[in-house]
VEXNUGU-268248 format. One record per atom (N, C-alpha, C, O): x, y, z. Coordinates in steps of 0.05 Angstrom, whole numbers, plus 5000, padded with zeros to 4 digits. Layout:
BEGIN
XYZ;...
//
This chain:
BEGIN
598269500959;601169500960;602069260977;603969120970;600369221001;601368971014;601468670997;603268510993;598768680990;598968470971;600768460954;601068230946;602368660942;603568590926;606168430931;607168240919;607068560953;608668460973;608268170983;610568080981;607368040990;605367750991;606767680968;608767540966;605067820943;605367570926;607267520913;607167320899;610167710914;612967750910;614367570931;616467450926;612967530957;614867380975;613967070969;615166860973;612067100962;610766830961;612366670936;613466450937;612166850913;614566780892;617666730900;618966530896;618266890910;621266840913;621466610935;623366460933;619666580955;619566270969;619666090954;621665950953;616966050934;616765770909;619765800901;621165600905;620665990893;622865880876;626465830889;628765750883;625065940906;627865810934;627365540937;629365390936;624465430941;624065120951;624964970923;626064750925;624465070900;625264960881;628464920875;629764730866;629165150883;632365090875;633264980889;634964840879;632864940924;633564720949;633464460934;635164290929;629664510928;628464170924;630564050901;630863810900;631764190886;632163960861;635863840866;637163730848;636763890888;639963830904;639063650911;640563460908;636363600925;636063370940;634163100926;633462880935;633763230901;631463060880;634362890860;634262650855;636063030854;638562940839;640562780852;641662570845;640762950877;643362800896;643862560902;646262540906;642762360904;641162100909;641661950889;642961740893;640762010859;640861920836;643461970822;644962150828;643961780799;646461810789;646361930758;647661850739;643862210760;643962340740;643862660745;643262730768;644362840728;644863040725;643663210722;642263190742;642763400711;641063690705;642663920690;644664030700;641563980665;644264180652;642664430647;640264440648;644164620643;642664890649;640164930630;638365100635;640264780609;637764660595;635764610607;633864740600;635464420630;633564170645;634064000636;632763800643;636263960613;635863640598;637463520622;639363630634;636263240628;637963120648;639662830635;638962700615;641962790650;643462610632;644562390652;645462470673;644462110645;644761940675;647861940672;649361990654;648061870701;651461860700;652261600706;651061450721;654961560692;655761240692;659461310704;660461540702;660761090716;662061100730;664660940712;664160710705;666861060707;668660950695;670160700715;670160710739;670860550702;671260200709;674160260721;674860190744;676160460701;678560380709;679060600733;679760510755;678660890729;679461000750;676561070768;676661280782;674260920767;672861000773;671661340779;671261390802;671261530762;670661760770;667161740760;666261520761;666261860756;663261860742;662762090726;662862310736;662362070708;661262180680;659062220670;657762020669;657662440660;655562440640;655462200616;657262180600;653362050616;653561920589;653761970572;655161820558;652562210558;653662390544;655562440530;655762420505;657162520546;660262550533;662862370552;664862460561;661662100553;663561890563;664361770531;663061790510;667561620537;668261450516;667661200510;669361030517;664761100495;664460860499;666860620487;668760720475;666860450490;668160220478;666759980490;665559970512;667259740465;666159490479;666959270475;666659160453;668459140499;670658980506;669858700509;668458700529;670058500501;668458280491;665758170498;664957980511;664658410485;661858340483;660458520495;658158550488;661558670518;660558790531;661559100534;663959090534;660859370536;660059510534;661359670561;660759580582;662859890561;664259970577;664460270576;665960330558;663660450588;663560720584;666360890604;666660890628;667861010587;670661130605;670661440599;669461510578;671661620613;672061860623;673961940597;673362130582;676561760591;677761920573;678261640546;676561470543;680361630533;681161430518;683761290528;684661070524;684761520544;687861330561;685861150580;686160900576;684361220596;682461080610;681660740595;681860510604;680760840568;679760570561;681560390550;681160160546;683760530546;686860400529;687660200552;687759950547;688260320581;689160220602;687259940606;687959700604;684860060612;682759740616;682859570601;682359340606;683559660579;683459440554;685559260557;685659040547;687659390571;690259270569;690559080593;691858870592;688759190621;688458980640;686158800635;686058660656;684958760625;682958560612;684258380592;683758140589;686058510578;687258340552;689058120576;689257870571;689858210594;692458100612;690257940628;690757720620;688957920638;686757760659;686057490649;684457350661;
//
């Protein structure tokens, strides 16, 4: 019976260090973890700067180059201070 106890605590430890460990394995980095495990990098919008899943950011690409935004007013706006620059 003790052992069993052991090896119940010993489990629920691993999986405490695991759920700690992976706040501080992600936090750092500019990607994500979805209740999947699929992980997804995150990219940072230009105009209002917030940060996004790549995923489901709005790409567009503004002469020549390649710009990922949060919404489409987002990329309408940049486009419009880039067109003006």
């Amino acid at each position: 019976m003790r052992l069993l106890i052991y090896i119940l605590l010993g489990y629920l430890i691993y999986r405490l260090y695991r759920f700690i460990g992976s706040f501080f394995v992600y936090r750092d980095r500019n990607i994500t973890m979805d209740n999947d495990n699929t992980v997804d990098e995150m990219v940072q919008d230009p105009y209002c700067k917030t940060y996004i899943p790549l995923t489901g950011a709005y790409k567009r690409t503004i002469n020549g180059k390649t710009y990922f935004f949060c919404s489409k007013e987002c990329a309408d706006n940049f486009s419009k201070t880039k067109r003006d620059s």
